[in-house]
N, C-alpha and C positions, 0 to 999 in steps of 0.2 A: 306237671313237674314240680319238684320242690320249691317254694319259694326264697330259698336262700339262693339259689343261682340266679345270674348276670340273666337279662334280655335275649343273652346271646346261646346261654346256653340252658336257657328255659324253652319254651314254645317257640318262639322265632328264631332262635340258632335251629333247631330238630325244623320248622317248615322251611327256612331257609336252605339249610343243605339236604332234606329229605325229599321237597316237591317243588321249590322255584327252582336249585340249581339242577338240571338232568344231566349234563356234561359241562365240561372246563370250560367251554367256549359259551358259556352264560353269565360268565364274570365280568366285571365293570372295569376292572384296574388290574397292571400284571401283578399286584402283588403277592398270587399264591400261587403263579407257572412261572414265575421267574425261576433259572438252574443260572447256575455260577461257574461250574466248571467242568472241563471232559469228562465224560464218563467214563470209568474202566471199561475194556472190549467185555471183562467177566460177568459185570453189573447190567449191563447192555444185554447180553446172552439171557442174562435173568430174565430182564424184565419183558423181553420178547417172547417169553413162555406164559407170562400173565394171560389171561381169559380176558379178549375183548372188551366185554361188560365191565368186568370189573376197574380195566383202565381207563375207560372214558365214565366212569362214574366217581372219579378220584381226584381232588382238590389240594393241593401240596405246592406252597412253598420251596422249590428247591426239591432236590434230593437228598432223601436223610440217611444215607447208608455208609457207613465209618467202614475202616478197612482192620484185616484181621480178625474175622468174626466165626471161622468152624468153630463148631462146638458149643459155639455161646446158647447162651438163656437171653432173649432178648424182649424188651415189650415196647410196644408201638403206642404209643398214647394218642389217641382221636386217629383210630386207624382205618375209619373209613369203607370205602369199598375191599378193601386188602391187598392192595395194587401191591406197597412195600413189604407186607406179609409174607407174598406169596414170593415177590422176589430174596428176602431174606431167608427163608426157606430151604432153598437150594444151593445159599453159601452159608449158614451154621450144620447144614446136614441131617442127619435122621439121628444123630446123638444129639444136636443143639435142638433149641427148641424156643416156638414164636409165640409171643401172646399178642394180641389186638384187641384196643378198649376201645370204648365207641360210645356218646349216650344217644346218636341216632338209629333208631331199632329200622328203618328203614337203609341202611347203609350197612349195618350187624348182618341184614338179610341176605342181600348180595353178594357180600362176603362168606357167608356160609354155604350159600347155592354152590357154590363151585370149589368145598372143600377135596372132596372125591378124584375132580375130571383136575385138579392141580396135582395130588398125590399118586394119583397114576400118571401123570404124566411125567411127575420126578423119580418115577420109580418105587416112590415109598413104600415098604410092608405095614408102617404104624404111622399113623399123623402126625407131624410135627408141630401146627398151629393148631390154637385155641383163641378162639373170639367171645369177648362178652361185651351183653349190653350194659355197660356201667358208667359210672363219670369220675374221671382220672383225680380228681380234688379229692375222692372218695375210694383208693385203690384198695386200703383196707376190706371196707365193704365190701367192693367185690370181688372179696377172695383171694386177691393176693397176696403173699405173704410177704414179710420184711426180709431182707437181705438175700433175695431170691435170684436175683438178675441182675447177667454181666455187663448189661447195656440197657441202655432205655434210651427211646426214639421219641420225635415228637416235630410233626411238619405243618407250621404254620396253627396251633391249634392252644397253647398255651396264652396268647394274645386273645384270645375268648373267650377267659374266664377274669373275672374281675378281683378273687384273690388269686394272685400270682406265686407268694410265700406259699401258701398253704399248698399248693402244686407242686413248688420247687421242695419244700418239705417231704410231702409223701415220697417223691424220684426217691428224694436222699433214704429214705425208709427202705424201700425195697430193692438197691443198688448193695450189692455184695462192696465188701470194702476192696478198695480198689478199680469200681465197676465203673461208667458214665453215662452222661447223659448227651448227649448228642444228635442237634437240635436245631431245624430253620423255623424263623421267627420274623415276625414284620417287628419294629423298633420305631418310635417316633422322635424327632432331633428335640424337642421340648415336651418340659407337661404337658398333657395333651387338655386345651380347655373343654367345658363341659358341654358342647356343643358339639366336639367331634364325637366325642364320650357317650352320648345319647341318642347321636345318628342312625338311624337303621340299617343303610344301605351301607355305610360305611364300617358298621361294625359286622354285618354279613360278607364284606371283602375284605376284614382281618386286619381294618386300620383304626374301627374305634378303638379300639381296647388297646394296642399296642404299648409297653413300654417305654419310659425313656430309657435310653441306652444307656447311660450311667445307673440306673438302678439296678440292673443287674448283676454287676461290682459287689454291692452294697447285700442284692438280698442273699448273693452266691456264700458270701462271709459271714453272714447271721445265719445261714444253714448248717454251715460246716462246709461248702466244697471249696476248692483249690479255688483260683481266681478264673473267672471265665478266658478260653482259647478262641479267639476271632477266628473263625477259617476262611468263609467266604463271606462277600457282599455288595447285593446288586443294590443300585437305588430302584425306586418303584417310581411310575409312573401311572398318571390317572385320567382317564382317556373320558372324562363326563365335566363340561363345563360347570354346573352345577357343585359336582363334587369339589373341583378346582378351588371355587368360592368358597365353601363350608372351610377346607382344610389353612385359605391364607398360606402364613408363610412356615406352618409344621411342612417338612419334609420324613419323608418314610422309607427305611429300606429294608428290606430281606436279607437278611444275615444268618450264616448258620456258626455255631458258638458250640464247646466243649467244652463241658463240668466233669470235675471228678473228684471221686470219694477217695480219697488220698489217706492213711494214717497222719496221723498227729506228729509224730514221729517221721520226718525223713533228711535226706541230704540237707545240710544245714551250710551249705557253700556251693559256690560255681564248681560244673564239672564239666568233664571232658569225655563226649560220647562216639560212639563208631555204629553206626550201621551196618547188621551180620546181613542183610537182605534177608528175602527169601516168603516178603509177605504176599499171597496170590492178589496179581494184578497190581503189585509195587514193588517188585521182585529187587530193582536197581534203584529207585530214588522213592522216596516216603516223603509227600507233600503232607506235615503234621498240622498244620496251622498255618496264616498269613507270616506268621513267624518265622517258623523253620522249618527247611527243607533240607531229608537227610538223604547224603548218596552213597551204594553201599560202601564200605573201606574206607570214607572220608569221617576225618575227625573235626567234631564240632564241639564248640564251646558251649553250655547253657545253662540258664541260671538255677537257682536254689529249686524252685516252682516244677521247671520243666523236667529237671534231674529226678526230684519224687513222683512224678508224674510216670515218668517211665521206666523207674524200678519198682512202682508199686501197682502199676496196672496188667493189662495182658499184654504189654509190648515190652516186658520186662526181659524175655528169653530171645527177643531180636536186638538189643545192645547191652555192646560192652559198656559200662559205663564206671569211670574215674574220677575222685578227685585232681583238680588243674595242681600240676607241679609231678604226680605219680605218672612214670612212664607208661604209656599205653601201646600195646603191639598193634602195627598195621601191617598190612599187607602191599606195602607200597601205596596207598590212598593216599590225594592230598590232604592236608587241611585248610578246615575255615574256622580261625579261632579268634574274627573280630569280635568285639561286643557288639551286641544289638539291643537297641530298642525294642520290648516286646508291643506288638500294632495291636492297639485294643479299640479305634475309631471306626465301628463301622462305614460310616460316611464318607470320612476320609482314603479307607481301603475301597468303598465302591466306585470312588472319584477316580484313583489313582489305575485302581486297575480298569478302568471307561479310557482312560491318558492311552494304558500300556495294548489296549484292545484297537487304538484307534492306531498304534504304531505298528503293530506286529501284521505279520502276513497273516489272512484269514485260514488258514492249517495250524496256525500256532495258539491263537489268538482264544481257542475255548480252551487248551491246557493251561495256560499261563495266567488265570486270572486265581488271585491270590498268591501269589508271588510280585515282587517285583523288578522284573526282569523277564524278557523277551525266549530265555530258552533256559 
C-alpha cells in the first residue's frame, strides 16, 4: 500500500477488516453497531433483500441512509461488503444510481459476487451500482468525477484516515452544489493523546483515529460546507478492560452529522417554513436533525443556515419557505415559532437522549432518540 496512508488504512486496516474481522460480532467495542434511531418500515424492507454474506460481512456505525433519495447519484465511501449499496439501490431506483469505494479488495469482492442475484432480484433491466477498489482521500484517482453526486455517504470510516480535511475536501469535490454528505462517525470528547493514536486494536474498532468533535465545525468551514447538522448520537462503550485503561478519561461516541454544499448566496435572515409532506417513509413528520422536526402543514421558524439548506438542496420542492413577517398559507397547521438553540454536542445529545430512552415506554423509545421529547 502506499506509504502515505494511516496504519489504518495501509496493511493493517485491509488485514484487519479483510481477514481478522469475518462478521460484526468480532468487534471489541459497540462502536461501529451502534444505530440511534427507528428505522423507516421502507429502509427495513431494503435492507431484508440484502444477500446474507453480504450483511454479516458489513461493519457500520449506525445507519447512513438520509431520506428523500429517488433518483439520486449517491456514493458510499468505505462501502464495504455493499450491505448500504445494495439497500440504496432499491430507494434511488433504476434512474438513480450507487457508487461504492472501498480500499479492501477483499470486501470489493463480496460486494461484486452478488451484483447479479441483487439486480434480479430488484427487478433491474441495467445495474444501478458500481464498485471500486480505491481509497476515498483519493476519489479523483479513481475515476470519479467532481460535481457528480447528489449525496455522499460514509459509515464509521472517515475516523480511519489520518488526513481528515483532505477527505472532507474531495466529498466537497464531487458533491453537486447543493448535494451532502451524510455520515456516522465515532468523535473523541478530547485531542486524542498519542497513545490512543498509535493503538492497533483501538484504531481497528474506529476509536484511534477519531476526531474531536469540535473540529469538525472548524474543518466543515475551511471546506466550504454549511455548518455541520448533528442528527443522532449514541455514546460508545468498551467492553475490554485493557482497552478501558489505554483510553482513561477520553470518552467516544457515534454520531451521525450532515454537511452541505450550499451556494454562497442564500437566505440572509430567519424564516418561516411549512412542511408539503409527501417524502416516502416521512410522509407526515421529517425528523431533519436533533434540531428540527417538521410536521406536515406546521409552520416553523429557522434560522439563516437551515433556511439555505432547504431551498438549495433536494428538499427544496417539499417546503414552502418565507421570510418571518411575510404571510405564509396554511392549511389549518399549527405553529411552532420558538426560537431554538441549534444542538451541535454530540455528547450532550447522546446523554440526553440515554435521559429521554430511560423515560419513554420501550415502543417509543427507538423513535424518539434525537429529539427531545417523548412523542
Amino acid at each position: 500500500s502506499p506509504s502515505h496512508l494511516s496504519l489504518h488504512s495501509g496493511p493493517l486496516g485491509q488485514t484487519y477488516y479483510g481477514q481478522v474481522l469475518k462478521k460484526s460480532a468480532d468487534l471489541r467495542t459497540n462502536a461501529c453497531v451502534a444505530a440511534a434511531r427507528a428505522v423507516p418500515k421502507h429502509i427495513r424492507e431494503a435492507l431484508q433483500n440484502v444477500h446474507e454474506e453480504v450483511a454479516l460481512r458489513y461493519y457500520g456505525c449506525g445507519l447512513v441512509i438520509p431520506e428523500h433519495l429517488e433518483t439520486c447519484w449517491i456514493l458510499d465511501l468505505g462501502s464495504g461488503s455493499g450491505r448500504d449499496c445494495y439497500a440504496l439501490s432499491q430507494l434511488v431506483g433504476e434512474k438513480g444510481h450507487i457508487t461504492g469505494i472501498d480500499m479492501t479488495k477483499e470486501q470489493v469482492e463480496v460486494a461484486q459476487k452478488y451484483l447479479d442475484y441483487h439486480m434480479e432480484k430488484f427487478g433491474f433491466q441495467t445495474p444501478n451500482v458500481t464498485f471500486i477498489h480505491g481509497y476515498i482521500e483519493k476519489l479523483g484517482e479513481a475515476g470519479i468525477k467532481n460535481e457528480s453526486y447528489d449525496v455522499v455517504i460514509s459509515n464509521c470510516v472517515i475516523n480511519l484516515l489520518p488526513d481528515k480535511q483532505l477527505v472532507l475536501q474531495e466529498v466537497y469535490q464531487v458533491l453537486k452544489c447543493g448535494g451532502e454528505l451524510y455520515f456516522s462517525d465515532v468523535y473523541a470528547s478530547l485531542e486524542l493523546p498519542e497513545e490512543i493514536r498509535t493503538h492497533k486494536v483501538l484504531w481497528g474498532e474506529c476509536l484511534g483515529g477519531a476526531l474531536y468533535w469540535k473540529d469538525l465545525a472548524i474543518l466543515a468551514q475551511k471546506i466550504g460546507f454549511c455548518p455541520p447538522r448533528l442528527v443522532t448520537a449514541n455514546l460508545i462503550t468498551i467492553q475490554n478492560k485493557e482497552l478501558e485503561r489505554v483510553v482513561g478519561d477520553c470518552r467516544f461516541v457515534s454520531a451521525t452529522f450532515r454537511l452541505f454544499k450550499c451556494p454562497k448566496t442564500g437566505p440572509s435572515k430567519r424564516c418561516q417554513v411549512i412542511y408539503n409532506g409527501g417524502i416516502t417513509g416521512h410522509e407526515k413528520v421529517l425528523i431533519f436533525d436533533a434540531s428540527f422536526t417538521f410536521k406536515e402543514g406546521e409552520i416553523v421558524e429557522v434560522d439563516e443556515e437551515t433556511a439555505a439548506i432547504l431551498k438549495n438542496s433536494r428538499f427544496a420542492q417539499n417546503f414552502l419557505i418565507r421570510p418571518i413577517g411575510e404571510k405564509v398559507p396554511t392549511s389549518g397547521g399549527c405553529s411552532a415559532l420558538e426560537s431554538k438553540d441549534i444542538i451541535t454536542d454530540p455528547f450532550k445529545l447522546a446523554e440526553d437522549s440515554d435521559n429521554v430512552k430511560s423515560r419513554c415506554a420501550p415502543d417509543v423509545a427507538g423513535g424518539c432518540c434525537g429529539t427531545k421529547k417523548c412523542c
